[in-house]
C-alpha positions in Angstrom: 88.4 55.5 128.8 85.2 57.5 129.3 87.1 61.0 129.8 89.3 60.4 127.1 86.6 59.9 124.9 84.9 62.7 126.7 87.8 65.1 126.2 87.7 63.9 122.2 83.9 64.8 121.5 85.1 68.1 123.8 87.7 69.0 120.9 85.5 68.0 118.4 84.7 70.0 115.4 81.4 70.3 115.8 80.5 73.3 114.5 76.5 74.3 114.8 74.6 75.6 111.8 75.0 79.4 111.0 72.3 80.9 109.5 72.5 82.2 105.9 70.0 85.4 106.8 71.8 86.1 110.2 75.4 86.0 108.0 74.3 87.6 105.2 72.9 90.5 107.4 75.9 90.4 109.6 78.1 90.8 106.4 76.0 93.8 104.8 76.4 95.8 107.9 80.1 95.1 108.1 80.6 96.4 104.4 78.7 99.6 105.0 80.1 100.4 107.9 83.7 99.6 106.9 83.0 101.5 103.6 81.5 104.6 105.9 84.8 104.5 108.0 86.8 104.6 104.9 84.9 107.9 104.0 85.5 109.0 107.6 88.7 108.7 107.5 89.5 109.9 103.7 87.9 113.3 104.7 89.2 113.5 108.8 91.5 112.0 108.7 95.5 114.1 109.0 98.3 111.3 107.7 100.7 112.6 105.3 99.7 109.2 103.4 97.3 108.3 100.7 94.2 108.6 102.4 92.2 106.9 100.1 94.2 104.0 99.2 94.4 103.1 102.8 91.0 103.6 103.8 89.8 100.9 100.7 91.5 98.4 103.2 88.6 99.0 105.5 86.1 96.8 104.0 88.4 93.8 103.4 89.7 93.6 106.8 86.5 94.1 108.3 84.6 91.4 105.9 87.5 89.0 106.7 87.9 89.6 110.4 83.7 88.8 110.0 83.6 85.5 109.0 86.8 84.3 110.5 84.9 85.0 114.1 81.7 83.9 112.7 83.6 80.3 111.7 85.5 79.7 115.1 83.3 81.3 117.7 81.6 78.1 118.5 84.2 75.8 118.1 87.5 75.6 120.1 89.5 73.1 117.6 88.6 76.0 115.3 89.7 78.5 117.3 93.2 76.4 118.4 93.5 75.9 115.0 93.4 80.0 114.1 96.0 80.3 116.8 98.5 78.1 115.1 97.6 79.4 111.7 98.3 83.3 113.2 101.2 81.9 114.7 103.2 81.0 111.3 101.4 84.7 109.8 103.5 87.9 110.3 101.7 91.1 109.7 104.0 93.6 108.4 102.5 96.8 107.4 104.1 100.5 106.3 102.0 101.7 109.3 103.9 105.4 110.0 101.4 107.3 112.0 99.6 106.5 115.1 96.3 107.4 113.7 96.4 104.8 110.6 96.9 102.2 113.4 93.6 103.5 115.3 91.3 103.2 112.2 92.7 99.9 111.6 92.0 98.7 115.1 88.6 100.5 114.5 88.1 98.3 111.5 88.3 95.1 113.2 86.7 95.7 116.2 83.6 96.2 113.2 84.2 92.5 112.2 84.7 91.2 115.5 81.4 93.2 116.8 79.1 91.6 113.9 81.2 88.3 114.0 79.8 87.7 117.7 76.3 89.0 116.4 76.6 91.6 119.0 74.7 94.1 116.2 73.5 96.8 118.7 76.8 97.0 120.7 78.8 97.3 117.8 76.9 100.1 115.7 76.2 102.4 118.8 80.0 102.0 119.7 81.1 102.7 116.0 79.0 106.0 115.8 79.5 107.0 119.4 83.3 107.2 117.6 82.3 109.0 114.8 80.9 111.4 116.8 83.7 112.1 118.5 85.8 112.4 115.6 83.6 115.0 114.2 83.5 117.0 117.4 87.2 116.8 117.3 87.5 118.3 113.5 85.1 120.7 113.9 85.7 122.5 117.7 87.7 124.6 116.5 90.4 127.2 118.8 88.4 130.4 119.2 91.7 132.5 118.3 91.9 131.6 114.7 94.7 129.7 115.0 95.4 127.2 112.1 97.3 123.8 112.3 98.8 122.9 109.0 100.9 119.9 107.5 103.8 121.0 105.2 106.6 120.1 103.3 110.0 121.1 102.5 111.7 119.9 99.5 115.4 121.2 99.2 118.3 120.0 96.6 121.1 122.8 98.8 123.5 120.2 100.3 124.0 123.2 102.8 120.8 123.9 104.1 120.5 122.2 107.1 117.5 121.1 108.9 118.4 122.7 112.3 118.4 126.4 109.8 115.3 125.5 108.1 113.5 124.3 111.8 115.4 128.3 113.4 113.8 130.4 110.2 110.0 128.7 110.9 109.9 128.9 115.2 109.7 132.5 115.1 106.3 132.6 112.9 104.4 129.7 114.4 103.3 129.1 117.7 104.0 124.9 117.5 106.3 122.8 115.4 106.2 119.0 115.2 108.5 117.0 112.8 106.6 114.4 110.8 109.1 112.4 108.5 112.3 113.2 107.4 114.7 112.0 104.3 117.7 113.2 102.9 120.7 112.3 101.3 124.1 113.8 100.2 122.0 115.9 97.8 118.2 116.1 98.6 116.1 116.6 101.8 112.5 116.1 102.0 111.0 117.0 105.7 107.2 117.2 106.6 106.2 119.5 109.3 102.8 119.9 111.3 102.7 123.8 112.9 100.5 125.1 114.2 100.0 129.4 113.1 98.2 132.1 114.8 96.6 133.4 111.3 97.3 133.7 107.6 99.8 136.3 107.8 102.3 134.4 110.1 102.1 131.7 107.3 102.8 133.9 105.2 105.6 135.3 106.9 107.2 131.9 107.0 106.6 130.7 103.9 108.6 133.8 102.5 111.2 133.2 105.5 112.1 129.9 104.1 112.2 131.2 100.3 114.9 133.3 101.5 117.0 130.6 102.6 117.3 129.3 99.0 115.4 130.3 96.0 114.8 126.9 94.5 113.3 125.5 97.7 109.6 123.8 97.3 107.1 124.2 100.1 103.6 122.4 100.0 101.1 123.5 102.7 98.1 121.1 103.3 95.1 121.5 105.9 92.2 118.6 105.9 90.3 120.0 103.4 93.1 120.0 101.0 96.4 121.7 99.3 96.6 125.8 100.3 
C-alpha cells in the first residue's frame, strides 16, 4: 500500500513554481534570437522559396517550443502527457530543401536551450552557428567562380530537359537540378551552376535563347535577381 501510494505522489503533478522574471527573461531572449535567425536566414540563406515568409516561422516555434519545456521539464505526468499529445499530432510541412529543415532544427534547439534555462550554453552555441554561416557566405573561391540559382520557364512541348541540361554543361563548370515541373505543355526547372565568370553566363544564357525564342530564364545569386 505504501509503494503504491509512493508511486502516486511519484506521478503526481506537482509542478514547482516558475518564476515570472526568470520566464519572462527566458522568453525575451528566445524572440530576439529567433527574430535574428529569421534575418540570418532571409539574407544567407539559398532556397528557391520565400525566404521571408518562412523565416517569420522562427519566432513562433521558438516561443512555443519555450514554454512547452519550461511547463513539463519538472514534471513527468506533464511530460507523459506531451508524449501522448505528440503522438495524435502529425507535422506535415512543404519542407523541399535540406537547408529549411536545418534552420528549423536551429529554431528549436533556441526554445529548448532557454526552456531548460541553460542561457549561456544556448547563446554561445547559437552564435558560434552564425559564425559559421557567415564564414561560409563570405570565403569566397579565389578564381572568381560564381554559383548561381536559375530558372527555366519553357511553353515548347519539344524542348526537352535532357537538350536544355546538353546546351548549359558546356558553359558551366557544375550543374545541380533543383525542382522540376512540367506538363503536356509547360516546363518549369530550377538549376544551381556553378560559372567560372560573367562571360560563361553569358554564353549560356544566349545558348539557351537559341533553343527557343520565347524561353524565360531568371538568374538569382544571394544578394538578389541578376
Amino acid at each position: 500500500m505504501d509503494q503504491n501510494q509512493t508511486f502516486e505522489q511519484f506521478l503526481a503533478n506537482q509542478v514547482p513554481e516558475i518564476s515570472p522574471w526568470n520566464f519572462l527573461i527566458n522568453l525575451v531572449l528566445t524572440a530576439l534570437l529567433a527574430h535574428l535567425l529569421g534575418r540570418i536566414y532571409s539574407r544567407f540563406g539559398t532556397s528557391l522559396s520565400n525566404k521571408k515568409m518562412f523565416a517569420a516561422n522562427f519566432e513562433l516555434i521558438a516561443i512555443t517550443t519555450m514554454i512547452i519545456i519550461t511547463i513539463v521539464k519538472s514534471s513527468l505526468a506533464l511530460s507523459l502527457g506531451l508524449v501522448g499529445a505528440l503522438s495524435i499530432v502529425r507535422f506535415r510541412a512543404a519542407i523541399k530543401e535540406p537547408q529549411e529543415l536545418a534552420y528549423i532544427f536551429l529554431t528549436i534547439a533556441l526554445g529548448l536551450g532557454f526552456g531548460a534555462d541553460q542561457r549561456v550554453v544556448t547563446i554561445i552555441g547559437f552564435f558560434f552557428v552564425v559564425a559559421v554561416i557567415w564564414g561560409k557566405y563570405y570565403i569566397k573561391p579565389s578564381d572568381g567562380q560564381r554559383s548561381l540559382n536559375f530558372t527555366i520557364m519553357a511553353e515548347n512541348a519539344g524542348l526537352s530537359l535532357d537538350r536544355i541540361i546538353e546546351t548549359i554543361m558546356p558553359h558551366c563548370k557544375e550543374l545541380e537540378m533543383k525542382r522540376l515541373d512540367e506538363n503536356k505543355n509547360y516546363m518549369e526547372a530550377a538549376f544551381v551552376a556553378e560559372f567560372n565568370n560573367f562571360g560563361d553566363l553569358n554564353k549560356a544564357r544566349a545558348a539557351l535563347h537559341g533553343l527557343d525564342d520565347s524561353i524565360q530564364i531568371s538568374f538569382l545569386d544571394q544578394n538578389g535577381i541578376i
